[in-house]
C-alpha positions in Angstrom: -91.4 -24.8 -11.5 -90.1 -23.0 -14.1 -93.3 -20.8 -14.6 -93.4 -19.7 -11.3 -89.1 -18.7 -11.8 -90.1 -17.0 -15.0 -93.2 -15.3 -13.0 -90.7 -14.3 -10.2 -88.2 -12.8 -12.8 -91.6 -10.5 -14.4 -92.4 -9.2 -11.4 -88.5 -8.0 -10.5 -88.5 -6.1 -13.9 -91.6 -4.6 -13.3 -90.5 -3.3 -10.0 -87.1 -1.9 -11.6 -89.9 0.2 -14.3 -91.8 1.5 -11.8 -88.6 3.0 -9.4 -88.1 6.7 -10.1 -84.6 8.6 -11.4 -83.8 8.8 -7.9 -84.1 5.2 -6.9 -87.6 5.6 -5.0 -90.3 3.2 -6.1 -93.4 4.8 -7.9 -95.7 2.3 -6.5 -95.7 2.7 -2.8 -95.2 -1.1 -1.4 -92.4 -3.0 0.1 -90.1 -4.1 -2.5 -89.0 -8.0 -2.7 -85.8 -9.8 -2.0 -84.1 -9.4 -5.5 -83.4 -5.6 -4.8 -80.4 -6.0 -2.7 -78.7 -8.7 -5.5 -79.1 -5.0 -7.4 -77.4 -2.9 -4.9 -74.4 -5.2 -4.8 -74.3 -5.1 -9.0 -73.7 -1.4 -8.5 -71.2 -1.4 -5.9 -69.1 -3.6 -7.6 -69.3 -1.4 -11.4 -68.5 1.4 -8.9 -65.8 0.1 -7.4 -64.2 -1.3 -10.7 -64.6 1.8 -12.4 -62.6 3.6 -9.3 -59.8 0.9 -9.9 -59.2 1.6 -13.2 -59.1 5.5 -12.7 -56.5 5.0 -10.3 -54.3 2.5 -12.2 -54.7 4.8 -15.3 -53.5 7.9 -13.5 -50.5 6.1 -12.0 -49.2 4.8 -15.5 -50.3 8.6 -16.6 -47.4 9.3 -13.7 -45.0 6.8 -14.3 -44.5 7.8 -18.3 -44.6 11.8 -17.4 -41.7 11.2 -14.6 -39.8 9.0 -18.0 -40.2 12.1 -20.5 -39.1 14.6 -17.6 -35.2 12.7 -17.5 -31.9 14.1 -18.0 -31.1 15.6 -21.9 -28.1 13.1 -21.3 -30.7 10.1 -20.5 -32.8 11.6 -23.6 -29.6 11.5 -25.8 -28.8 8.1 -24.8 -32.4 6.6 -25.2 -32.5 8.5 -28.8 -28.9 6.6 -29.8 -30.4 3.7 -28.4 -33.7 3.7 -31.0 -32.4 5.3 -33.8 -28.2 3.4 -33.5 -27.2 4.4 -37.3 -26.7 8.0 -35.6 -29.6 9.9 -37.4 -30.9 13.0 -36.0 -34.3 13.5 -34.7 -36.2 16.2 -36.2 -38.4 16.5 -33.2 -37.2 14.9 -30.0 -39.2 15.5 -27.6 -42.7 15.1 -29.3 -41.3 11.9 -31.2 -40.2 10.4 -27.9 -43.7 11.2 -25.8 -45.7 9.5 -28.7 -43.5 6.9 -28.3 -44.2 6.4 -24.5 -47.6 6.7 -25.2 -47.8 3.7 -28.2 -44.6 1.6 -27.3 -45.9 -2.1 -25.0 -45.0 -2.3 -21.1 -41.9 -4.4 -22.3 -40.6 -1.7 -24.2 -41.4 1.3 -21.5 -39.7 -1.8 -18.7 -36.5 -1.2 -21.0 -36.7 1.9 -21.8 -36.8 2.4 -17.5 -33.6 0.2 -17.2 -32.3 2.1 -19.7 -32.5 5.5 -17.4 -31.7 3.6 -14.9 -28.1 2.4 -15.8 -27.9 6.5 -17.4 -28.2 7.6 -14.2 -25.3 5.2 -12.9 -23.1 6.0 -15.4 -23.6 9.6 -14.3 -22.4 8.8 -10.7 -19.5 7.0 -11.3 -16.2 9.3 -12.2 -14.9 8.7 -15.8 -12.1 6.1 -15.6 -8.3 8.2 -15.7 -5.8 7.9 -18.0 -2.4 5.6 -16.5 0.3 8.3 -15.3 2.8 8.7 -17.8 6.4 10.1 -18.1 5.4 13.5 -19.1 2.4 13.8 -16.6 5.6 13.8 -13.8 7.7 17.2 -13.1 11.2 16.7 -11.8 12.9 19.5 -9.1 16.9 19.0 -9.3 18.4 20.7 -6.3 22.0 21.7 -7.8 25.3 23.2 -6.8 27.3 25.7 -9.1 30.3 24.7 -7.3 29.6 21.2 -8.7 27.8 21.5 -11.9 30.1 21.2 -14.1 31.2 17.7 -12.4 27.6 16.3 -11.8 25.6 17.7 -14.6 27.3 14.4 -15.9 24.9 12.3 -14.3 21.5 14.7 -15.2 22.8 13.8 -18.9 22.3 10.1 -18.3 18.9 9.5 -17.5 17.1 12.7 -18.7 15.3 13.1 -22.0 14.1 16.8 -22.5 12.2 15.3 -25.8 10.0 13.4 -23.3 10.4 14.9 -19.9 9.8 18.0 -18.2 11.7 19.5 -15.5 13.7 22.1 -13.9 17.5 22.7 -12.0 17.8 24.7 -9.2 21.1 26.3 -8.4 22.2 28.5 -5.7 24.7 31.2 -9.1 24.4 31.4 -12.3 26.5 29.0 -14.3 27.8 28.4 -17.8 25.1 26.5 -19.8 26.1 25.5 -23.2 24.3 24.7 -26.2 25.0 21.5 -26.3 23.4 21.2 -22.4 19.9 23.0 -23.6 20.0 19.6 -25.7 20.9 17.2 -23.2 19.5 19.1 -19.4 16.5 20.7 -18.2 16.0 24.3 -17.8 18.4 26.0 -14.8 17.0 28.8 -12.5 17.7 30.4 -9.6 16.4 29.6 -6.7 15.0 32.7 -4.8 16.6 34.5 -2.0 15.9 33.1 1.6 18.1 35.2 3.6 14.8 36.2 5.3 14.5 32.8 6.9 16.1 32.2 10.0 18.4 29.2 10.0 20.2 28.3 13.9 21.9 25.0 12.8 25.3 25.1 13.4 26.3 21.9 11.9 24.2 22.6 8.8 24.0 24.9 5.8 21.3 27.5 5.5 21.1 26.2 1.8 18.6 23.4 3.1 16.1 26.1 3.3 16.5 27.2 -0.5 16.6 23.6 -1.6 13.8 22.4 0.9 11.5 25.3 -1.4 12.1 23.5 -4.6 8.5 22.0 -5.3 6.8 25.6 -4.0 8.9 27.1 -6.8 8.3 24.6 -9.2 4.8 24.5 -8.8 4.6 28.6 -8.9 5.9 28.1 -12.8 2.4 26.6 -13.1 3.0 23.6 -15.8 0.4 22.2 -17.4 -1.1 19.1 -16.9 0.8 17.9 -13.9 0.3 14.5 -12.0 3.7 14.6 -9.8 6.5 16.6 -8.8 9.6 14.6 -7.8 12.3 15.8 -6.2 16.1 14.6 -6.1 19.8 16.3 -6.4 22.3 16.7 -8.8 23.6 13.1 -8.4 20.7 11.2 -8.4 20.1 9.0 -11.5 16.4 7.9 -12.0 15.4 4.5 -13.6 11.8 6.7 -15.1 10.2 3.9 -16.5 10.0 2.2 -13.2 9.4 5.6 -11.3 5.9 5.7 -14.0 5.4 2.1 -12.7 5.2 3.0 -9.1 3.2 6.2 -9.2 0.6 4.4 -11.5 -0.1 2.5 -8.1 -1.5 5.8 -6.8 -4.3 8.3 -7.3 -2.5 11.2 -8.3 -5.5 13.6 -7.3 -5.2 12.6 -3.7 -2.2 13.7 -0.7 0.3 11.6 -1.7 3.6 11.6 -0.5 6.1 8.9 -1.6 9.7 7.7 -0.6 11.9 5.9 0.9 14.6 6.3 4.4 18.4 5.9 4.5 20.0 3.0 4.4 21.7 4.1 7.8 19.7 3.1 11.1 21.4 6.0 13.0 20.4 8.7 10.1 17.1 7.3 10.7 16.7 7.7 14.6 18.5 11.8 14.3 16.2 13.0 11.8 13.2 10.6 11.4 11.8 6.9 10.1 8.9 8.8 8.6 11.0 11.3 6.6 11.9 10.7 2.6 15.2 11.5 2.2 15.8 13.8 -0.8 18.8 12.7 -2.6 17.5 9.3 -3.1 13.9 11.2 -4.4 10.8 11.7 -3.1 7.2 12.1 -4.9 4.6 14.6 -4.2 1.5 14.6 -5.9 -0.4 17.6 -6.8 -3.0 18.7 -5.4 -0.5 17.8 -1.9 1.9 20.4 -3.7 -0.6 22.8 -3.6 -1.4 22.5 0.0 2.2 22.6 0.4 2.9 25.8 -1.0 -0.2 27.8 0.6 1.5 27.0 4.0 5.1 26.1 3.6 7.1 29.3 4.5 5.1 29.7 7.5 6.1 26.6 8.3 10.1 26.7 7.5 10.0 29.5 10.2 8.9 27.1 13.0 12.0 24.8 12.5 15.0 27.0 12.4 16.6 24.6 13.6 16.4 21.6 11.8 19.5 20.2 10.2 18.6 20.0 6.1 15.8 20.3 3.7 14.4 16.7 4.0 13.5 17.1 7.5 12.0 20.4 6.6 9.7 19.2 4.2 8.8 16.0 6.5 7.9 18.8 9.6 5.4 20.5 7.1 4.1 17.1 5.1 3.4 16.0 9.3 1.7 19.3 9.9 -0.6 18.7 6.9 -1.1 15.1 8.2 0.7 12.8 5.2 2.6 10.5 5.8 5.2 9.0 4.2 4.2 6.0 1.8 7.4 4.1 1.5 8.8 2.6 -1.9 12.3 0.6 -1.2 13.2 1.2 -4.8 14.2 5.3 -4.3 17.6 4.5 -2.7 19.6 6.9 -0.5 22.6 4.9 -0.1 24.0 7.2 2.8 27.2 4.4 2.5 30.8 4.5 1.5 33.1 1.9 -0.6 31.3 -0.7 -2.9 28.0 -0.9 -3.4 27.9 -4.6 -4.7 26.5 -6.2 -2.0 23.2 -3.7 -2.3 22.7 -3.8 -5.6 23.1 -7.8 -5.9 20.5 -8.0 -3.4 18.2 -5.7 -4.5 15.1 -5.9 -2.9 11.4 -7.3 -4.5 10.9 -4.0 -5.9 11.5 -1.8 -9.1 14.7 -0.3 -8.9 13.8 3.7 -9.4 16.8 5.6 -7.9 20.4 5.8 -7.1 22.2 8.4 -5.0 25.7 9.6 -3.6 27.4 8.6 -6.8 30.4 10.6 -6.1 30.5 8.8 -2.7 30.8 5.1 -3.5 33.0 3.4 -6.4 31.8 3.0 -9.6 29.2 0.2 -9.6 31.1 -1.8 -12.5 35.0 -1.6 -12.6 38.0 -0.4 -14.2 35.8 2.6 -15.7 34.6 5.8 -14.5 31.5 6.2 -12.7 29.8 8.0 -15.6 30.7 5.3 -17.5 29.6 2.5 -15.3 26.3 4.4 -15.2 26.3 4.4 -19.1 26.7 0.8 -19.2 23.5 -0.1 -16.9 21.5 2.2 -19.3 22.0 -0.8 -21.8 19.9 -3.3 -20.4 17.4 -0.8 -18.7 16.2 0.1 -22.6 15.8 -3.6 -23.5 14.1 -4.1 -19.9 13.5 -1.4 -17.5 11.4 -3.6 -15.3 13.9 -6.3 -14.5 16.8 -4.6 -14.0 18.7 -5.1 -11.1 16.1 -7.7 -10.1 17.7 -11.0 -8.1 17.1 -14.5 -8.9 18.5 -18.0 -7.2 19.2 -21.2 -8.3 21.4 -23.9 -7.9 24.1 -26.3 -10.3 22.2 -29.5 -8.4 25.3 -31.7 -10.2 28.4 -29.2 -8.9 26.5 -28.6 -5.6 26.9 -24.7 -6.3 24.7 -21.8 -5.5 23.9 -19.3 -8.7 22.7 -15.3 -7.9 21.8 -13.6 -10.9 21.2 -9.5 -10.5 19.8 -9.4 -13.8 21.7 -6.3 -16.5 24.0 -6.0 -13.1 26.3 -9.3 -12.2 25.9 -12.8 -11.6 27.6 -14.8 -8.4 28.8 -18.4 -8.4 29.1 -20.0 -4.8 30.6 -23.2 -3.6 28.3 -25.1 -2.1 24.3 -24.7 -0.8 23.2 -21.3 0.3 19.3 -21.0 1.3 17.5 -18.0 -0.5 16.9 -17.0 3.2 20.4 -15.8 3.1 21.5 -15.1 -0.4 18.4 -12.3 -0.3 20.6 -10.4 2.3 23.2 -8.3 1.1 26.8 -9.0 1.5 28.3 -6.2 3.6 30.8 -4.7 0.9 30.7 -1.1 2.0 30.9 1.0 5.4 28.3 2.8 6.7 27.9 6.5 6.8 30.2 6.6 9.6 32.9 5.0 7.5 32.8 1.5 10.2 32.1 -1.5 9.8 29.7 -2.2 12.0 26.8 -4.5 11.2 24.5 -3.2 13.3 24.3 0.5 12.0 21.7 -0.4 9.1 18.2 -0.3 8.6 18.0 -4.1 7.0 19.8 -7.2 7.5 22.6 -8.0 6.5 25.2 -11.0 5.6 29.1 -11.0 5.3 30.5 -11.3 2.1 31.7 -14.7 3.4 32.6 -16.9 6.5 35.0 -19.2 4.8 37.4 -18.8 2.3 35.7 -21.7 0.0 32.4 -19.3 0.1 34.1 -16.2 -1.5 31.9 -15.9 -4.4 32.9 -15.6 -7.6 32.2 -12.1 -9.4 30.8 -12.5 -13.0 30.0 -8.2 -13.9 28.0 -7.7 -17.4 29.7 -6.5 -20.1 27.1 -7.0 -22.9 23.5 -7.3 -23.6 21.9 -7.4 -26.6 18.0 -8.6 -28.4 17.4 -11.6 -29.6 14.4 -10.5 -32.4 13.9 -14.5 -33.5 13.2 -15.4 -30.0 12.4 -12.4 -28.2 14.8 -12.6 -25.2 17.4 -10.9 -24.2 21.2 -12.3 -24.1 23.1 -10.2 -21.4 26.8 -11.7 -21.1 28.8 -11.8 -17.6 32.7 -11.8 -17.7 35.0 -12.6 -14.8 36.2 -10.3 -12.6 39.6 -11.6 -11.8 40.7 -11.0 -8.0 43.0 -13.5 -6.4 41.0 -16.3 -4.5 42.0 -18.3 -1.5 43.1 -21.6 -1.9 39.9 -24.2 -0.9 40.4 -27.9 -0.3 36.7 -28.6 -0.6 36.7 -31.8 -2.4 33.8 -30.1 -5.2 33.5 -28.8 -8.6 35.6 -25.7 -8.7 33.9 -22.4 -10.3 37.6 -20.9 -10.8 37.1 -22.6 -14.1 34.6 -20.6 -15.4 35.0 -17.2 -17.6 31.8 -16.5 -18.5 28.2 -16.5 -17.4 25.6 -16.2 -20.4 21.7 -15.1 -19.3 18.5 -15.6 -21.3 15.6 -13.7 -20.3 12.8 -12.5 -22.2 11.7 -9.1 -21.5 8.7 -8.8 -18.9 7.1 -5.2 -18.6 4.3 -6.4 -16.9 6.5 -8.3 -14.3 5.7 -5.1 -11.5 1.2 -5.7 -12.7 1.8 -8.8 -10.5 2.0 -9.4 -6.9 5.9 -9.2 -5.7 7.7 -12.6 -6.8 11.6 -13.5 -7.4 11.9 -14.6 -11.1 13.4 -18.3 -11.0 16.5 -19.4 -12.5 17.9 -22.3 -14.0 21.3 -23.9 -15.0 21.4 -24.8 -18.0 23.6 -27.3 -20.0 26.7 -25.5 -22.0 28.6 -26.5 -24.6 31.7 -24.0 -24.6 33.8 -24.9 -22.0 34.3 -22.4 -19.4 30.4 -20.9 -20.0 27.5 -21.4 -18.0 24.1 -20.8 -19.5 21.6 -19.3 -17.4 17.9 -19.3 -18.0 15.9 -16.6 -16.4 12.3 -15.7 -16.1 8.7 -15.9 -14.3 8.6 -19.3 -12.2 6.4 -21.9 -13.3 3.8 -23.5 -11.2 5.3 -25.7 -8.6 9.2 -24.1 -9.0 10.8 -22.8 -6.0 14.5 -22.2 -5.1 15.5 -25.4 -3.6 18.2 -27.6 -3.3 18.9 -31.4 -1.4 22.2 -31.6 -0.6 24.5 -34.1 1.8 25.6 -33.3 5.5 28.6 -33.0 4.3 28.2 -30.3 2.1 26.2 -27.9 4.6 28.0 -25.1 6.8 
């Protein structure tokens, strides 16, 4: 057997020896099975050689496409191999070796590396959070008045940290000691040429509707905002910066809020900011604005003021207004108490009509009531103004704190429901009082003469550095109270209202929430002691009292 395999494997060599170059056998003759077994040796060595031509030429690709990247994606891959920051004497020739020697692990990374490059590349760089002197204020003025209301400019603007510019209709007398205290005054140019048909108006609405045009021509650099607002307007700006942070400053933006008077609203419009509580304008929408706006004046002669000039052109651009309920109008007369204890879940940015409405705290002047709410805005902007609720469980009594503003002290249980409305101590525009002519609900200040609050106004706040918290101190307002024969615990006894807080500058980085409250033990007599800050999990202003105590 196996002589006969070994004869059989003889004869198939002999065969292969005798076949010419060109596969033809020399010796003419059928050949024998074994040839075929040949023919499929050489396809196979055929067809493996073609495979690993074509893979070599694809990886031949693949690392050409790699050294043909970005310079940036080059840079980034150099830092990457070489991260003590030396320089490459040859880049390019250094990096193809290194394509050609490095494993497939290393080119895998070095692909993911491009890769993330190249995502890096398409996403914008991250912007800088909108700062104080990023914004641009416009001041619509009155010579007639400036002397009187430049007063209230002084208050809240810093012309070491803010930039901004009065418009006035005449010259006027500027001091030196107001180049220290205002911003620049200019005059506003002549509009004469605009045709103004409003007979219960003033053709200065067209001047003072042209502020931000004119503002922007002065072309300031490095501008976010422009904000607009009057002579007798006072800004809180560290919570303006905290509400224009919400918004991308390089889009149409513009921000502000209505009047507080529902009949204001329906004659000129429920999607119009009204300018002497402020208004926002961002950029690039300032831009648009001034390319088109004097066209535009001339299609409304005859609208009634500036604000609904500027809303006509904002709704032929298409913006609308984005509303912030902290820019306050206050188109109101008498006190505005019952507002400004019920301020709403929002910062408090503006106030407005100052020479309208009494002084906020009183027996001073209104510059001087002004002054004194400064205090606790430097120790916490954030907070001021801000409401919280709680309740005296053992003296069944309700406790509103409008923190750096005044506290209230209530007989008896009142829900949150109702002690977020504001008491109606003022008129509306109309100078009635009529419950119905405003834009929000409202409360009286009380339905029986046991439920007149008692008014504690602050008088002084100050830093506590060892605990870091602020001690704000409430007196009594003394006003003559009804006699009550509500068998309770009777807050007439009280003379002061004492408030911890500790400062929260992030309070407005978190969704909308009332800080909570709580009543505290005392141990001066006549003092309550107030503990104020973010609510902890679980607490909510509530309070279980008898039948016999709800009304």
């Amino acid at each position: 057997m196996k002589e006969t395999k070994k004869d059989s494997e003889k004869l198939v060599w002999d065969q292969i020896q005798m076949r010419s170059a060109s596969g033809n056998p020399l010796v003419p003759g059928s050949s024998n099975r074994p040839v075929p077994k040949l023919m499929v040796w050489l396809i196979l060595f055929v067809s493996a050689t073609y495979v690993i031509y074509t893979l070599k030429l694809l990886t031949t690709s693949a690392l050409q496409a790699c050294d043909d990247a970005t310079p940036f994606a080059l840079s980034l891959h150099r830092s990457l191999l070489h991260p003590n920051g030396t320089s490459l004497t040859s880049p390019p020739l250094i990096l193809n070796q290194t394509a050609e020697t490095t494993s497939p692990h290393h080119r895998d990374v070095r692909e993911k590396q491009v890769v993330v490059v190249e995502m890096q590349q398409a996403s914008p760089p991250k912007q800088k959070p909108t700062e104080i002197h990023d914004v641009v204020f416009g001041i619509a003025a009155s010579s007639k008045l400036w002397q009187k209301r430049k007063e209230y400019i002084k208050i809240w603007y810093k012309p070491k940290q803010m930039r901004g510019v009065v418009w006035l209709d005449d010259r006027v007398k500027y001091s030196p000691e107001d180049k220290q205290t205002l911003p620049p005054v200019r005059v506003s140019s002549d509009t004469s040429n605009f045709a103004y048909t409003n007979k219960q108006g003033h053709r200065s609405a067209i001047r003072i509707s042209r502020i931000v045009t004119e503002t922007l021509k002065m072309k300031m650099d490095s501008v976010r905002w422009f904000v607009m607002g009057d002579d007798d307007t006072v800004f809180i700006t560290e919570n303006l910066v905290r509400i224009l942070r919400k918004y991308d400053h390089t889009q149409y933006y513009y921000i502000g809020s209505l009047s507080e008077s529902h009949i204001q609203n329906i004659f000129f419009s429920y999607g119009m900011a009204y300018g002497g509580g402020g208004f926002a304008i961002s950029y690039p929408l300032a831009k648009a604005l001034a390319q088109m706006q004097d066209r535009c004046i001339q299609r409304y002669p005859g609208l009634y003021g500036s604000d609904d000039r500027m809303q006509a052109c904002m709704a032929e651009l298409g913006v609308p207004l984005t509303k912030e309920l902290g820019f306050h109008q206050y188109d109101v007369y008498g006190n505005l108490f019952g507002l400004l204890a019920a301020h709403p879940v929002t910062p408090l940015v503006s106030l407005h009509h100052l020479d309208v409405v009494e002084p906020i705290f009183p027996n001073v002047t209104r510059v001087q009531a002004l002054q004194r709410l400064m205090l606790p805005v430097k120790l916490d902007s954030a907070g001021i103004m801000q409401q919280s609720i709680c309740y005296d469980k053992r003296k069944s009594w309700t406790v509103s704190v409008s923190w750096g503003f005044a506290v209230q002290v209530f007989r008896g249980i009142f829900s949150p429901r109702e002690m977020e409305m504001p008491s109606r101590t003022f008129l509306n525009w109309y100078r009635r009082a009529d419950y119905t002519a405003y834009a929000f609900n409202t409360r009286p200040v009380s339905r029986n003469p046991c439920q007149k609050p008692f008014v504690f106004y602050m008088s002084r706040v100050r830093m506590d550095s060892k605990l870091n918290q602020t001690v704000s101190d409430y007196e009594r307002h003394r006003i003559p109270h009804p006699h009550c024969r509500w068998k309770m615990a009777d807050p007439n006894g009280l003379d002061m209202v004492i408030v911890h807080k500790k400062p929260d500058p992030n309070l407005w980085n978190r969704s909308p929430r009332r800080n909570c409250c709580r009543v505290m033990e005392s141990k001066e007599p006549g003092t309550m002691v107030v503990d104020l800050g973010v609510c902890n999990d679980g607490e909510i202003s509530e309070s279980i009292v008898s039948k016999s105590l709800l009304f």
